[in-house]
GUNU-79485 format. One record per atom (N, C-alpha, C, O, CB): x, y, z; residue number from 1; atom name. Coordinates in steps of 0.1 Angstrom, whole numbers. Each point is the difference from the previous one (the first is absolute). Glycine has a CB too. Example, Ala and Ser with C-alpha at 12.3 -4.5 7.8 and 13.67 -1.06 7.14 Angstrom:
2
PT     c1     c2     c3    k   a
PT    132    -57     78    1   N
PT     -9     12      0    1  CA
PT      9     12      0    1   C
PT     10      0      7    1   O
PT    -29    -12      5    1  CB
PT     15     23    -19    2   N
PT      9     11      0    2  CA
PT     -8     11      8    2   C
PT      5     11      1    2   O
PT      7    -17    -23    2  CB
END
This chain:
177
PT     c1     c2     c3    k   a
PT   -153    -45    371    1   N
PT     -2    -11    -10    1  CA
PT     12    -10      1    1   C
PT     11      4      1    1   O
PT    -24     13    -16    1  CB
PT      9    -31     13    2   N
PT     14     -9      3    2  CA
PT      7     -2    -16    2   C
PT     -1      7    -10    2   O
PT    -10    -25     35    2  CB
PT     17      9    -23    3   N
PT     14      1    -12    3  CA
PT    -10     -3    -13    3   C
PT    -12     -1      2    3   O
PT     38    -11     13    3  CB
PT    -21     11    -27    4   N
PT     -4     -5     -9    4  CA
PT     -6    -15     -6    4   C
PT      6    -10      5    4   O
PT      7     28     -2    4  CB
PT    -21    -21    -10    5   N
PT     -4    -12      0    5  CA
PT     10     -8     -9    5   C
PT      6      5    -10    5   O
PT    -30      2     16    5  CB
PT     25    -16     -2    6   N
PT     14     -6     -7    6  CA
PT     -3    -11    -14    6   C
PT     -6    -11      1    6   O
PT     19     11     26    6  CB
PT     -8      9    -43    7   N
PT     -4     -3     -9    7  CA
PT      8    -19     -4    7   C
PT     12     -4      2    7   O
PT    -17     37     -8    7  CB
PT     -4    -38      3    8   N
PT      4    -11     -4    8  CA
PT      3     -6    -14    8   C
PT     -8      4     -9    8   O
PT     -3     -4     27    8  CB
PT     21     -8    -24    9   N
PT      7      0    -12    9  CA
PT    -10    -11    -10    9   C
PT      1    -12      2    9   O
PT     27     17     10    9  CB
PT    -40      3    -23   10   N
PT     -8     -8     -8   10  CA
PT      5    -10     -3   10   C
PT     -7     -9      6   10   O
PT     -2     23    -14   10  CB
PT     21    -20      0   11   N
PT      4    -18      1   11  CA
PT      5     -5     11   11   C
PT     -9     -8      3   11   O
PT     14      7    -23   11  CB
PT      5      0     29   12   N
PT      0     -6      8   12  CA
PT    -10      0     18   12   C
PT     -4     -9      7   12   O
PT     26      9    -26   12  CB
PT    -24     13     21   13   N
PT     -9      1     10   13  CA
PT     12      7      8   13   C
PT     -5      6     10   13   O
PT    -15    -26    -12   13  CB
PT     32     21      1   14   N
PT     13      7     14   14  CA
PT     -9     13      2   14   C
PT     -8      5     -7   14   O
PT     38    -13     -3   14  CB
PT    -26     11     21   15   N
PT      0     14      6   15  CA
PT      7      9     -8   15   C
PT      9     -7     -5   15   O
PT     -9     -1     27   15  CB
PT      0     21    -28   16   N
PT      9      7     -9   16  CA
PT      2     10      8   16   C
PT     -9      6      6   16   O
PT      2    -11    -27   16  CB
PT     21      8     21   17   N
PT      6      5     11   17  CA
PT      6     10    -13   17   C
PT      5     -5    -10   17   O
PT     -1    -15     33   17  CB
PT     -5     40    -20   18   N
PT      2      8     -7   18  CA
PT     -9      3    -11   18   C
PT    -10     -7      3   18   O
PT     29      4      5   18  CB
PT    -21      8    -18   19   N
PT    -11      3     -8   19  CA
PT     -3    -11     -8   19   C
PT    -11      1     -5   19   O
PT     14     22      7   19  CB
PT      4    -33     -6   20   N
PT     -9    -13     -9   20  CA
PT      4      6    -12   20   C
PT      5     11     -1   20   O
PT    -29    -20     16   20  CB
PT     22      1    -27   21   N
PT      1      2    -12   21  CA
PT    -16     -8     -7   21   C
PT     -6    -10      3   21   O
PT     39     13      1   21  CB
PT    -36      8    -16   22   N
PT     -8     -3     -9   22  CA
PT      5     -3    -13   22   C
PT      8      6     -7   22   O
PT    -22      5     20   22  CB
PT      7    -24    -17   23   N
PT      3    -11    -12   23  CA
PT     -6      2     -5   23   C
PT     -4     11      1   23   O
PT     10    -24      3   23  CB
PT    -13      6    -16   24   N
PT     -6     -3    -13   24  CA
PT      5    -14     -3   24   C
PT     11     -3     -5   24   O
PT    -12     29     -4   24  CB
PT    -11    -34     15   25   N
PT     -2    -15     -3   25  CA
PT     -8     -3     -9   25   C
PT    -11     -1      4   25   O
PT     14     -3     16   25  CB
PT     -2      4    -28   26   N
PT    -16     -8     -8   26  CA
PT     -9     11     -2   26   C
PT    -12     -3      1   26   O
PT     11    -20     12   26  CB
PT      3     36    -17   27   N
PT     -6      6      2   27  CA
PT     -2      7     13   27   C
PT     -2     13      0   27   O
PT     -2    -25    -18   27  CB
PT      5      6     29   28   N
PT    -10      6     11   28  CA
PT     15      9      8   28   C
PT     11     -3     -4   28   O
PT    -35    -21      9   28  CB
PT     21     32      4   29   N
PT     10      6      4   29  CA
PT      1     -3     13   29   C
PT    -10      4      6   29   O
PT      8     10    -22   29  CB
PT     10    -19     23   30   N
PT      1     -5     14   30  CA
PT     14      6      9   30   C
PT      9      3     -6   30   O
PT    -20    -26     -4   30  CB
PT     11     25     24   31   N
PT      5      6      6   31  CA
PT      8    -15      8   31   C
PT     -5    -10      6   31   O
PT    -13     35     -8   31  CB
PT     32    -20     -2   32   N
PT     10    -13      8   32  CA
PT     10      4      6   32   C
PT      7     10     -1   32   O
PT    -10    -24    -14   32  CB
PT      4      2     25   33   N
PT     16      3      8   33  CA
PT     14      4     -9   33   C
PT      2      2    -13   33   O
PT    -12    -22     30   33  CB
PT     18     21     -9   34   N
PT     12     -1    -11   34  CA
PT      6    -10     -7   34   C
PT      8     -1     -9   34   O
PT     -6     15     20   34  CB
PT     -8    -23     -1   35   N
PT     10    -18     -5   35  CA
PT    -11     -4    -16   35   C
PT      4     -6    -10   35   O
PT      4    -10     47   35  CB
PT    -19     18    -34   36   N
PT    -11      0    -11   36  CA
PT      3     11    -13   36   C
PT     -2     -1    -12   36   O
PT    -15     -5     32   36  CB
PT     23     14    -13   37   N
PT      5      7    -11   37  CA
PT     11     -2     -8   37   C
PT      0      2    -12   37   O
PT    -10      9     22   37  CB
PT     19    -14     -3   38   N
PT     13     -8    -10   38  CA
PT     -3     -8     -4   38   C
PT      8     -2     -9   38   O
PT      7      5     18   38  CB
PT    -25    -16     -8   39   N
PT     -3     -9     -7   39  CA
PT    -10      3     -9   39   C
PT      0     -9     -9   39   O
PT      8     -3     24   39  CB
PT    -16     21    -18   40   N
PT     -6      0    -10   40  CA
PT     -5     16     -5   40   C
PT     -8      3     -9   40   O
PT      3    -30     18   40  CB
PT     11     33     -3   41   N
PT      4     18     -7   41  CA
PT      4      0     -9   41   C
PT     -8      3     -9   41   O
PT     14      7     24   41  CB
PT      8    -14    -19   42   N
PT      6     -5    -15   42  CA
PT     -9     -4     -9   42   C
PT      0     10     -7   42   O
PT     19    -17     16   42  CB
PT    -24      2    -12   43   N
PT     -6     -9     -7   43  CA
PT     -9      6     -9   43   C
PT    -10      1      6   43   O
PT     14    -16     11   43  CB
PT     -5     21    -30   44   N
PT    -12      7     -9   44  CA
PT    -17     -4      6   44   C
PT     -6    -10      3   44   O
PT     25      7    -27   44  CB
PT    -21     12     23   45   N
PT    -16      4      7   45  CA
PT     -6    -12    -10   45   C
PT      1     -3    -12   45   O
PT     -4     35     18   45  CB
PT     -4    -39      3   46   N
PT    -12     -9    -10   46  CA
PT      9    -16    -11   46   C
PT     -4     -8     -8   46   O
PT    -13     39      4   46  CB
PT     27    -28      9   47   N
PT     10    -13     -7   47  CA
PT      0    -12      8   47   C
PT      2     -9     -9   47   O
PT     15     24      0   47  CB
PT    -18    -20     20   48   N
PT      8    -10     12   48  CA
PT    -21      4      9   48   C
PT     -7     10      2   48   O
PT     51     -3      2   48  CB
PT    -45    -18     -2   49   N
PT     -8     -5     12   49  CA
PT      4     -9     14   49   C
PT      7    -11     -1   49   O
PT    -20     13    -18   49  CB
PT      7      3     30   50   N
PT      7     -8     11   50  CA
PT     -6    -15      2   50   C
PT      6     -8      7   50   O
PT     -1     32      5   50  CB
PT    -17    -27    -20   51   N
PT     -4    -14      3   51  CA
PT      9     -8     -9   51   C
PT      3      4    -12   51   O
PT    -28      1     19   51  CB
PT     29    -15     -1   52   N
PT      6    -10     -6   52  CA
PT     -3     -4    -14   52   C
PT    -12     -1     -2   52   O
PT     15     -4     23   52  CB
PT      4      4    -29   53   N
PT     -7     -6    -14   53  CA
PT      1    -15     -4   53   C
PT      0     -4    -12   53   O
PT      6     26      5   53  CB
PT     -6    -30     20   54   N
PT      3    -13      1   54  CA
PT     10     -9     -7   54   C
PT      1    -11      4   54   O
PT    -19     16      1   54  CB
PT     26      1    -15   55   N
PT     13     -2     -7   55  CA
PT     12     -3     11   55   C
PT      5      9      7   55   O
PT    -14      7    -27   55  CB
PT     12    -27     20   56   N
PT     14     -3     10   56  CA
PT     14      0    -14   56   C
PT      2     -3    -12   56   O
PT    -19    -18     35   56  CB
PT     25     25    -13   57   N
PT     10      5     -8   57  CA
PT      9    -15     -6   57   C
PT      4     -6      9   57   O
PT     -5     32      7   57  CB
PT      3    -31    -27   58   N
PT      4    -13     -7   58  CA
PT     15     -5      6   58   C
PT     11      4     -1   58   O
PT    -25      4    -22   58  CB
PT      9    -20     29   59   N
PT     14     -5      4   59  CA
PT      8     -8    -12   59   C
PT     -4     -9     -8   59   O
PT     -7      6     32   59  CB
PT     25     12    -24   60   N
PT      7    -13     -7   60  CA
PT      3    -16      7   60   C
PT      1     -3     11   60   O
PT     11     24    -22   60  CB
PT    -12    -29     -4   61   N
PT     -6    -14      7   61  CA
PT     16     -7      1   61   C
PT     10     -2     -8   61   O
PT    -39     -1     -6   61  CB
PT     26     -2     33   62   N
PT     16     -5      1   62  CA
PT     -2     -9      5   62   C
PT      0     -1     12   62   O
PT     14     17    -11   62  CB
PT    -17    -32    -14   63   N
PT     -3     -9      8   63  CA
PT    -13     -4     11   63   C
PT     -7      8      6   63   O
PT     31     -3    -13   63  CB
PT    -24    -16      8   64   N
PT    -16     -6      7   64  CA
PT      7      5     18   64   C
PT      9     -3      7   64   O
PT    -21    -27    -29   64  CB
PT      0     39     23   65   N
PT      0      4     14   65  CA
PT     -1    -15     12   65   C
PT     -9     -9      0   65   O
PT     -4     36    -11   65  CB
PT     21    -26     18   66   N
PT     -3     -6     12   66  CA
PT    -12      4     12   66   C
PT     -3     11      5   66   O
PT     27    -13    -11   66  CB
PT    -32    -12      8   67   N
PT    -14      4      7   67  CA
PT      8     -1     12   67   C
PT     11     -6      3   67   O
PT    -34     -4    -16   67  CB
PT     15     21     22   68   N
PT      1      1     11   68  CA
PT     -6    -10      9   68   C
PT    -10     -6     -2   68   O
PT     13     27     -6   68  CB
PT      8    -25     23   69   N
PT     -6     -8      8   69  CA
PT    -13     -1      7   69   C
PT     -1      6     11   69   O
PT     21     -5    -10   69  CB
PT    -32     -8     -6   70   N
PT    -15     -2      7   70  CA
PT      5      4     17   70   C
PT      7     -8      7   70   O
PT    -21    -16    -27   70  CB
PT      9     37     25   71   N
PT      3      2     14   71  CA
PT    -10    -12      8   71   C
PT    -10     -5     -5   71   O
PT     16     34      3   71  CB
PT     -2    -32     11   72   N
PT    -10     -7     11   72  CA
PT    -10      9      6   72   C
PT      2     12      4   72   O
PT     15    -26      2   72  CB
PT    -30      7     -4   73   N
PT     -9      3      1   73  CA
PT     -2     -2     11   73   C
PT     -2    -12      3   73   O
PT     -3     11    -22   73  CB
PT      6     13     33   74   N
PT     -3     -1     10   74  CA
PT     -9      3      7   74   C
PT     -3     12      0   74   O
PT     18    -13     -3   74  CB
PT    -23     -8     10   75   N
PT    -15     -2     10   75  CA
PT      3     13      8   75   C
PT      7     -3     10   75   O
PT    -12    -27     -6   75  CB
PT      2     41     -5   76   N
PT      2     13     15   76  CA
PT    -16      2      0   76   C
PT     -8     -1    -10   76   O
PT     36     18      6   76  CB
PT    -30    -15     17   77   N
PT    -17     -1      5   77  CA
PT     -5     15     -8   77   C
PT      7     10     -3   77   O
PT     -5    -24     35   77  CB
PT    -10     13    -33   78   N
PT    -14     14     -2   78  CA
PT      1      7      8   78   C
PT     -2     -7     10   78   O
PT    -14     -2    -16   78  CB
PT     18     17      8   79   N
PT     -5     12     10   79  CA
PT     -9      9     -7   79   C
PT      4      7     -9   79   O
PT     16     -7     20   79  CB
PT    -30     -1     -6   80   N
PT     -8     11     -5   80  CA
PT     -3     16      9   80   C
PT     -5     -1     12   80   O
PT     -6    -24    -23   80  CB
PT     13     36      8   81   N
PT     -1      9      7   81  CA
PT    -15      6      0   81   C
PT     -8     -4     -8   81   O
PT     32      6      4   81  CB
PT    -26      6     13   82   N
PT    -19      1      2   82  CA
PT      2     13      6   82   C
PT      9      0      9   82   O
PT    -22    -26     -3   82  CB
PT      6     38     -9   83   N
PT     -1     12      5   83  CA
PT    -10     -3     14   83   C
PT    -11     -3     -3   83   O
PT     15     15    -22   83  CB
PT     -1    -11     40   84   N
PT     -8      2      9   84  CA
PT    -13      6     -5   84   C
PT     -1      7    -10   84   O
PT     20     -7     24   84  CB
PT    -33     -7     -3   85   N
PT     -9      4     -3   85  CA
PT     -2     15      2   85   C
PT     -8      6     -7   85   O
PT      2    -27     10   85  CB
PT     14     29      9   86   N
PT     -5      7      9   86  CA
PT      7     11     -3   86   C
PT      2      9      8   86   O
PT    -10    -25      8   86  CB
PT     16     17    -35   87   N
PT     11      5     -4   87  CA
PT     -1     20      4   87   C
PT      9      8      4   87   O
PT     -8    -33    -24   87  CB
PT    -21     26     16   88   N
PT     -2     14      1   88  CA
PT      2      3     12   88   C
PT      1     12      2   88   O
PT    -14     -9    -18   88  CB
PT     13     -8     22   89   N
PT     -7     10     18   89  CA
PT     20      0      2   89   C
PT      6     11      2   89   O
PT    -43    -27     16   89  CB
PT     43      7    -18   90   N
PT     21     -2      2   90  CA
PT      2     11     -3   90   C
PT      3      9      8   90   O
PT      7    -32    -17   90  CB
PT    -11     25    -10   91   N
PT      7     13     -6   91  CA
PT     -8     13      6   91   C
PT      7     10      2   91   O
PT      1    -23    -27   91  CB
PT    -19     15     28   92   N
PT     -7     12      4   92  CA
PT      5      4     18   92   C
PT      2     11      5   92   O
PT    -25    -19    -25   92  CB
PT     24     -4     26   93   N
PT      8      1     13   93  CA
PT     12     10     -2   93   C
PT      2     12      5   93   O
PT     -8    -37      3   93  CB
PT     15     16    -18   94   N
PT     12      3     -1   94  CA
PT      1     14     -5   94   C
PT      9      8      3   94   O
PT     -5    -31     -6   94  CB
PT    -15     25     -5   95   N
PT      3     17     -8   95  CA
PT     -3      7     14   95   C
PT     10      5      4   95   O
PT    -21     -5    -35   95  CB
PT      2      1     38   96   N
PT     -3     11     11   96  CA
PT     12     -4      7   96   C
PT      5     11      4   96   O
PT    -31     -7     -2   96  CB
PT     33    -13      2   97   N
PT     10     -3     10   97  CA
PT      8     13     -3   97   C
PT      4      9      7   97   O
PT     -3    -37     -5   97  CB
PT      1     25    -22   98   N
PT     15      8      1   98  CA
PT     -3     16     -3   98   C
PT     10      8      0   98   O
PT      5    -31    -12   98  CB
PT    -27     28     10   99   N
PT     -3     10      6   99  CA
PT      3     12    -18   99   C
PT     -1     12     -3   99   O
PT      8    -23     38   99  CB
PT     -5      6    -39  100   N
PT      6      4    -15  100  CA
PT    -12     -2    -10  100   C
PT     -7    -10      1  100   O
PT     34      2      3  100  CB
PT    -28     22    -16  101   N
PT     -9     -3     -9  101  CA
PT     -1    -11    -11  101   C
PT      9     -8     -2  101   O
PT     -8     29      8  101  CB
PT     -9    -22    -12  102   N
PT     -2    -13    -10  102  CA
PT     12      2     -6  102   C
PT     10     -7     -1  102   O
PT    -34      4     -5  102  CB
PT     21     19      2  103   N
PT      8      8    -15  103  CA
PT     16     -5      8  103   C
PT      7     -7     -8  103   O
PT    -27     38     -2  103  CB
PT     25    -29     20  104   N
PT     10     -3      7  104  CA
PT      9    -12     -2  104   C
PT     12     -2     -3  104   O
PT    -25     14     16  104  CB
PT     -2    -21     -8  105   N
PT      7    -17      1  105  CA
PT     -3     -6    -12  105   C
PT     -1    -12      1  105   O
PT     -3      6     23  105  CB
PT      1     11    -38  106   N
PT     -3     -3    -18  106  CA
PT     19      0     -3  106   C
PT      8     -9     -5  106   O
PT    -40     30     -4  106  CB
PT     35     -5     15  107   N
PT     16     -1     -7  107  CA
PT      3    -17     10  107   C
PT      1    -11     -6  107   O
PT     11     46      4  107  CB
PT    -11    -32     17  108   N
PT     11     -7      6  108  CA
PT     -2    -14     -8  108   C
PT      9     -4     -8  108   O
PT     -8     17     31  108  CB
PT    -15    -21    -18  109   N
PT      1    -13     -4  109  CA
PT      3     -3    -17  109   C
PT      4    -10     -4  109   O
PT    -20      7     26  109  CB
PT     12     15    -29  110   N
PT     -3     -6    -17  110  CA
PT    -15     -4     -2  110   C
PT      2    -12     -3  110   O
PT     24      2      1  110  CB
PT    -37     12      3  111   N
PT    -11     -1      0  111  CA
PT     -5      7     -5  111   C
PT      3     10      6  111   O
PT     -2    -17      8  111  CB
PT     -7     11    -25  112   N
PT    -11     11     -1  112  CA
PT     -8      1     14  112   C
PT     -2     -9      8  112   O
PT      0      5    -34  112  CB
PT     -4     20     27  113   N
PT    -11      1      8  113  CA
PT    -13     -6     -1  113   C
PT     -7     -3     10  113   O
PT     18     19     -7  113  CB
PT    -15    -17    -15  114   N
PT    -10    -11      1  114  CA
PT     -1    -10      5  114   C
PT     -8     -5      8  114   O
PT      7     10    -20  114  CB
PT     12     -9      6  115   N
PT      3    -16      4  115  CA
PT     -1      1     16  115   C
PT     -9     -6      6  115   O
PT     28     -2    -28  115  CB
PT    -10     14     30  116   N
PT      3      2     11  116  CA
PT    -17     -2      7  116   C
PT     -3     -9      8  116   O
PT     30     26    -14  116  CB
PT    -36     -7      0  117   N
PT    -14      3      6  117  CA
PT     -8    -11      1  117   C
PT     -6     -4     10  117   O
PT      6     25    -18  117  CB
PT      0    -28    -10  118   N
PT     -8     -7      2  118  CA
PT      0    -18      8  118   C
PT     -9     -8      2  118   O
PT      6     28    -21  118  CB
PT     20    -20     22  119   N
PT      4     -6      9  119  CA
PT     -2     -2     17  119   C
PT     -2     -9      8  119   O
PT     13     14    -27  119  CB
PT    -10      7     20  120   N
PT     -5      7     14  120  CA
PT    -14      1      3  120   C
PT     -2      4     11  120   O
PT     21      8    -13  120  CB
PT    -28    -14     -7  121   N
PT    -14      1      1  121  CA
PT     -3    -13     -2  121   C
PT    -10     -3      7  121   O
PT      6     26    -14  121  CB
PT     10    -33     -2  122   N
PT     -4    -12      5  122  CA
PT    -10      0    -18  122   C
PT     -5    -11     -2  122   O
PT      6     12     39  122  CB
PT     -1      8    -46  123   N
PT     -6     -2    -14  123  CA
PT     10    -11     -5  123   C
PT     -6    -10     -5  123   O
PT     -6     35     -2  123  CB
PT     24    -27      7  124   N
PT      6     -8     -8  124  CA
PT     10     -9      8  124   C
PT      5      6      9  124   O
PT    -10     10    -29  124  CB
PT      8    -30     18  125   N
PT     12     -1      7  125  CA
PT     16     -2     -7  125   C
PT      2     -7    -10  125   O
PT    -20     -2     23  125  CB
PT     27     16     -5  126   N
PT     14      1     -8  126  CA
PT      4    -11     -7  126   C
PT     -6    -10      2  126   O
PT     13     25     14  126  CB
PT      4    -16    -24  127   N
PT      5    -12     -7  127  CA
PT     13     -5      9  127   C
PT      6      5     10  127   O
PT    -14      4    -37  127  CB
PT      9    -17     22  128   N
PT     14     -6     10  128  CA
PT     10      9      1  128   C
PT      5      2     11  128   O
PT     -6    -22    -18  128  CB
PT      3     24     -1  129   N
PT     12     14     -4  129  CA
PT     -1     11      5  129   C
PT      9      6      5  129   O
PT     -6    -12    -23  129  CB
PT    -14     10     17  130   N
PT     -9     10     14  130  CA
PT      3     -5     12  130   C
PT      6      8      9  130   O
PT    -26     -5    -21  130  CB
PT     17    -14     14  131   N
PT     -3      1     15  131  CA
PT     15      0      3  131   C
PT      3      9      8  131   O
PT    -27    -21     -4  131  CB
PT     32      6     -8  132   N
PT     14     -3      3  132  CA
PT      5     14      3  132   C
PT      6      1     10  132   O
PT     -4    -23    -24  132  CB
PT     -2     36      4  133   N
PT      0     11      4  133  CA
PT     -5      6     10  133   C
PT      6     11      2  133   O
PT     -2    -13    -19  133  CB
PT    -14     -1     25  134   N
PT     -9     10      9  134  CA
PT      8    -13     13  134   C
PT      6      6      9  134   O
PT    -37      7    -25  134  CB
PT     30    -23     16  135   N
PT      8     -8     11  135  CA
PT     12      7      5  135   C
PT      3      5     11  135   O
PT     -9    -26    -21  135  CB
PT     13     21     -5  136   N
PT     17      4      3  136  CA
PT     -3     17      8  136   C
PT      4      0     12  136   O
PT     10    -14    -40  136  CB
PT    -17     19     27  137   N
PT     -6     12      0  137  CA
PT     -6      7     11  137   C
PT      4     10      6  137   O
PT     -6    -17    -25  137  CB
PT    -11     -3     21  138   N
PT     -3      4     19  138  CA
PT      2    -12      6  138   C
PT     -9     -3      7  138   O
PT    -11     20     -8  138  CB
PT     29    -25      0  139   N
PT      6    -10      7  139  CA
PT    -17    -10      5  139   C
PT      0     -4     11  139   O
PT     28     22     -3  139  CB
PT    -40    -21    -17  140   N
PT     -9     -7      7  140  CA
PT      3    -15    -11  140   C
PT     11     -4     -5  140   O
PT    -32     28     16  140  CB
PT     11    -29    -11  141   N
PT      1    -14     -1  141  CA
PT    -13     -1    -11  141   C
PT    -10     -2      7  141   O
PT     23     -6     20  141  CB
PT    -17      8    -39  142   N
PT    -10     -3    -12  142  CA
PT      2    -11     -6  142   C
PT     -8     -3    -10  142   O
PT      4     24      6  142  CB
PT     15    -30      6  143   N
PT     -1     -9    -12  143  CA
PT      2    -13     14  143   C
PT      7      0     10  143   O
PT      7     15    -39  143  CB
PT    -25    -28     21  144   N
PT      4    -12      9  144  CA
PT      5     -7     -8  144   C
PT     -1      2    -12  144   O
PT    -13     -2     27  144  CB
PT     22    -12    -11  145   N
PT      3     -3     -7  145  CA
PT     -6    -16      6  145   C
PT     -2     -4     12  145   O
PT     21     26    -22  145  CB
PT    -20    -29     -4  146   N
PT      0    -20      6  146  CA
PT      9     -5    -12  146   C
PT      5      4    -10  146   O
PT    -34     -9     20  146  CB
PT     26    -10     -3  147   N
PT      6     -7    -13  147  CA
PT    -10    -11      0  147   C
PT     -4     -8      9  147   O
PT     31     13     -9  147  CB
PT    -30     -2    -15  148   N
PT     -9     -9    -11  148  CA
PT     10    -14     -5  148   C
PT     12     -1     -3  148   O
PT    -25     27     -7  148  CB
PT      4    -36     12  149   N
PT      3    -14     -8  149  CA
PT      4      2    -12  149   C
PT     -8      6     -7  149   O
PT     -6    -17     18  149  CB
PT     24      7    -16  150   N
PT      1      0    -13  150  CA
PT    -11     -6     -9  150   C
PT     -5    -11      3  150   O
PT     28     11      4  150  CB
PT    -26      4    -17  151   N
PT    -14      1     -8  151  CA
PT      4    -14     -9  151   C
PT      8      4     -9  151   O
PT    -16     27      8  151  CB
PT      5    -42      1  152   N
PT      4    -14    -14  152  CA
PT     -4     11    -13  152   C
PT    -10      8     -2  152   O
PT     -2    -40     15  152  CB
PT     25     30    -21  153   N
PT    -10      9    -13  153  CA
PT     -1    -13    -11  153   C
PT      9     -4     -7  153   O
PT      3     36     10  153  CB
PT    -25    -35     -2  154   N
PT     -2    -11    -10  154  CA
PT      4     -2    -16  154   C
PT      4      9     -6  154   O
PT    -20     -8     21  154  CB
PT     15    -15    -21  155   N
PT     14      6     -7  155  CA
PT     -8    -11    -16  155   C
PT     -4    -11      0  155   O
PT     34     15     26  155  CB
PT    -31      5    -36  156   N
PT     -6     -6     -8  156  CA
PT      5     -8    -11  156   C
PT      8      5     -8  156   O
PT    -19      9     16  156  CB
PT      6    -29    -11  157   N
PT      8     -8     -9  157  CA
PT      5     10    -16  157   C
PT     -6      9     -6  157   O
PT    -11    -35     19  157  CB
PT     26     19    -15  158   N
PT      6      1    -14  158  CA
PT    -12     -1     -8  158   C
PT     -7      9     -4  158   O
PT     31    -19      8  158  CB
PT    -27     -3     -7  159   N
PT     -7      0     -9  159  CA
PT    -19      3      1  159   C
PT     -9     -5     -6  159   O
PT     33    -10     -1  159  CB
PT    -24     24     18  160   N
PT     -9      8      0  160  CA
PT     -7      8    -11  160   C
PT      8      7     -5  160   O
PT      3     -7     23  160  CB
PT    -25      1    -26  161   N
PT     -4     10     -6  161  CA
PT    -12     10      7  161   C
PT    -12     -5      2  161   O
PT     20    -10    -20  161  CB
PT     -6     27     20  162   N
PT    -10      1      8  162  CA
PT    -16      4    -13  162   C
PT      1      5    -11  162   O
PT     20      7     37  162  CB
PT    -33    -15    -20  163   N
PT    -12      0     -6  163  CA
PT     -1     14     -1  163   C
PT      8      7      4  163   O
PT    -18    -28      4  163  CB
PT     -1     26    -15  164   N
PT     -5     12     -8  164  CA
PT     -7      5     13  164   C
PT      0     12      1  164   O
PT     -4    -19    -29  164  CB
PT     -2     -2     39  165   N
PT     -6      3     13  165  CA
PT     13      6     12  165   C
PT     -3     10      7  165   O
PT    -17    -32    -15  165  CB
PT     30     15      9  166   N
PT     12      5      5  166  CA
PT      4     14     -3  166   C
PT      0      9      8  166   O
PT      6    -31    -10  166  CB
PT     -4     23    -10  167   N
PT      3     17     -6  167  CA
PT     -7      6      7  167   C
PT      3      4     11  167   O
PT      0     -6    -33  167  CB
PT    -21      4     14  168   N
PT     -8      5      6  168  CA
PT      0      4     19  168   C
PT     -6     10      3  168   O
PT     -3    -21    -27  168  CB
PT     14      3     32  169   N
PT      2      0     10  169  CA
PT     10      8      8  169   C
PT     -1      6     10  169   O
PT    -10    -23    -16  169  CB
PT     24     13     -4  170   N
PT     11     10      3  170  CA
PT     -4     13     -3  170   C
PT      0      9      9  170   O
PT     18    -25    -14  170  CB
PT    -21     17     -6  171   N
PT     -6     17     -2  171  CA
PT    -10      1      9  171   C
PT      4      9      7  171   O
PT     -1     -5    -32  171  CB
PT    -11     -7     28  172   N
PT     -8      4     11  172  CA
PT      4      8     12  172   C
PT     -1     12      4  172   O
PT     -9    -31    -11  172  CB
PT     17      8     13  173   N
PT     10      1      9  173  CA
PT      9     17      0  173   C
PT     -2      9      7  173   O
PT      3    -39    -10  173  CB
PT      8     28     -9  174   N
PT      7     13     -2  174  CA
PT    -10     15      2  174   C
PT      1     10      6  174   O
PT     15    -27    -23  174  CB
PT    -29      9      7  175   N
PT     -3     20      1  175  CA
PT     -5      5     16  175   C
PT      1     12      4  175   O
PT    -12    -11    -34  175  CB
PT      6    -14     38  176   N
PT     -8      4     12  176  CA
PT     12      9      9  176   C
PT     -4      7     10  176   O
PT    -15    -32    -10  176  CB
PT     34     25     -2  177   N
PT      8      4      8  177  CA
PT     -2     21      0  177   C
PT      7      7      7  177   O
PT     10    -36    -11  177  CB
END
């Protein structure tokens, strides 16, 4: 049987290295690293939540702040990145090349095995961040790259009102995404 499966820390996600500690958040009982645990072990069961409570902490007032300098606004081209068409048949080369199980190359690259499969079969294609991992990795080549024209982004008057037809259009727009 191989080593143990390696438990992961409920708030931050770390690897937990030695047996982890159990809390009492909110009620619920969660299994954390240690650094998770010094920050919020102390703390009375059910008192403190980790979502922000949107309260910024009150500045004393010293005088009218100085605005900061408008940076320049520099023209650098588009590059748009594009996953090769031919991404499944690369990574599926590459997995038989290196001769190693999914379960194997899931630790090395950071992949789930899914991901890994359904990559390799060609059901889904990787994200940029993906592919950039499986590149680095079996040394192939999935991302092309070009450079795109910079796009005019049109620019609407001040004293613009947009119509009840406009709205309707922007919302349109939004939900189809």
């Amino acid at each position: 049987m191989g080593k143990a499966k390696p438990r992961y820390c409920e708030i931050c996600g770390a690897p937990i290295r030695g047996p982890g500690h159990r809390i009492r958040i909110e009620g619920a009982e969660v299994l954390v690293c240690d650094r998770c645990y010094e920050k919020y072990g102390g703390k009375k069961p059910g008192t403190f939540s980790i979502m922000p409570t949107g309260r910024q902490p009150r500045r004393r007032y010293s005088g009218p702040r100085p605005k900061p300098a408008p940076r320049p606004k520099r023209e650098r081209p588009l590059i748009s990145e594009e996953i090769v068409e031919d991404y499944a048949e690369r990574v599926y080369k590459a997995i038989q090349r290196s001769g190693k199980s999914y379960e194997e190359l899931s630790h090395e690259i950071g992949l789930s095995m899914n991901d890994l499969r359904a990559i390799a079969h060609g059901y889904r294609e990787p994200t940029i961040k993906e592919a950039k991992k499986l590149e680095k990795y079996f040394k192939i080549k999935l991302i092309e790259s070009s450079e795109a024209e910079p796009i005019e982004k049109r620019t609407i008057p001040r004293d613009y009102e947009p119509t009840l037809g406009d709205i309707a259009n922007i919302r349109i727009k939004k939900r189809k995404k």
